[in-house]
Structures are given as structure tokens and as C-alpha cells.
C-alpha positions, -999 to 999 in steps of 0.1 A, spaced: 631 -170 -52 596 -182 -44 571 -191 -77 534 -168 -81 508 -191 -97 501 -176 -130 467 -178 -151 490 -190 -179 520 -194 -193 554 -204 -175 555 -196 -137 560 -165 -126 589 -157 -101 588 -136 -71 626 -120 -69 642 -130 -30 646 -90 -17 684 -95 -19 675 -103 -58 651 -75 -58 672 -45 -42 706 -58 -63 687 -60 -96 706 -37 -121 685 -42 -150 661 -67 -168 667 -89 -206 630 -89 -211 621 -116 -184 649 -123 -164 664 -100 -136 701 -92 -139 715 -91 -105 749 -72 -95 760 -105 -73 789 -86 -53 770 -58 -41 743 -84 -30 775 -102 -11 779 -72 5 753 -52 13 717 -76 15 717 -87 54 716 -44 55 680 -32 66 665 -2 43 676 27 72 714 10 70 717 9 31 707 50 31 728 55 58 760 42 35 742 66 8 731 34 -13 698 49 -21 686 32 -50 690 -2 -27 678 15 3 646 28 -15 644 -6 -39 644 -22 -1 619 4 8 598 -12 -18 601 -41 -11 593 -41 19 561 -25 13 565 -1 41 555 38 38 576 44 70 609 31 50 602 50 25 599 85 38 630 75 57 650 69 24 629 101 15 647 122 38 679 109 38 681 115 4 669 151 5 695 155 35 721 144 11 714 158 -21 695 191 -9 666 178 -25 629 186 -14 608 152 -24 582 147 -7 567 111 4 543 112 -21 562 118 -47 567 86 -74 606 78 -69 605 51 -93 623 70 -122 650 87 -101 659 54 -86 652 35 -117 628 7 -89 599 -12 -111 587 -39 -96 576 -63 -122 572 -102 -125 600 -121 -137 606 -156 -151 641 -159 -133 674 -141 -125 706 -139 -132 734 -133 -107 768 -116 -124 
């Protein structure tokens, strides 16, 4: 994890991307990471995790990344799947449950 200068208060944590696309929920500050999937799957790029149909990492990767292309890719791999019609403009954050947010720390079960 790499520290974010903050205006004030503690500092303000920048979650590694394994950290980030593992992340299975947060206890106010502090990421809670699924440590065995991470294991697993994190040295997968964003097209590799959709094509095992891990879409929430694939798109949380997507994210991550910052990419448009990787997301439209996770796009249509998940309408391919599901027989679902999103479109890239569409806000996936609720279906996939992906916030990015600043945390103090995580934790890796």
C-alpha cells in the first residue's frame, strides 16, 4: 500500500490493486480483503479475471486501472454471460458492489 498526503488527520492509504480488486467489504476505515482469492487470482490482468467469469474482480481491476477500454471489455463479457445489455456508460458500481474510497489500512483474512 502506498500513503496519499492528507490535509488532516491520519494518512490516508492508497489500497495495492491486488488489495483493491480482493476487497470484500470495509469496517468503516479499513479494507477487508479475501487473502486467498488475492493468492490466487491478483497476477490475473482485468481481460483474464472476466474470462474465468470473476467479474466483480475483473471490473474492480477495470477500475483500478482507470482504463475505459477494460471496462467495456468486462462490459461485454458480462452481457455475453449473463444475457445482459449494459452499456459502457452505464454506472456498474452497485451491481458489482466497486467504490473506490480512501482507506486508513487493510485487513487480509
Amino acid at each position: 500500500m502506498e500513503e496519499k498526503t492528507a490535509d488532516k488527520g491520519p494518512p490516508v492509504i492508497k489500497l495495492s490493486r491486488g488489495d483493491f480488486i480482493f476487497t470484500i467489504g470495509y469496517d468503516g476505515p479499513v479494507a477487508i480483503v479475501d487473502g486467498q482469492a488475492k493468492r490466487r487470482y491478483a497476477s490475473l490482468s482485468t481481460a483474464q479475471l472476466a474470462e474465468k467469469g470473476l467479474f466483480r474482480a475483473a471490473y474492480s481491476s477495470a477500475v483500478y486501472s482507470g482504463k475505459n477500454e477494460e471496462i467495456a471489455l468486462v462490459i461485454e463479457k458480462y452481457n455475453k454471460t449473463s444475457g445482459s445489455s449494459y452499456d459502457p456508460e452505464a454506472s456498474l458500481e452497485r451491481l458489482f458492489g466497486v467504490i473506490p474510497i480512501e482507506v486508513k489500512r487493510a485487513i487480509i483474512l
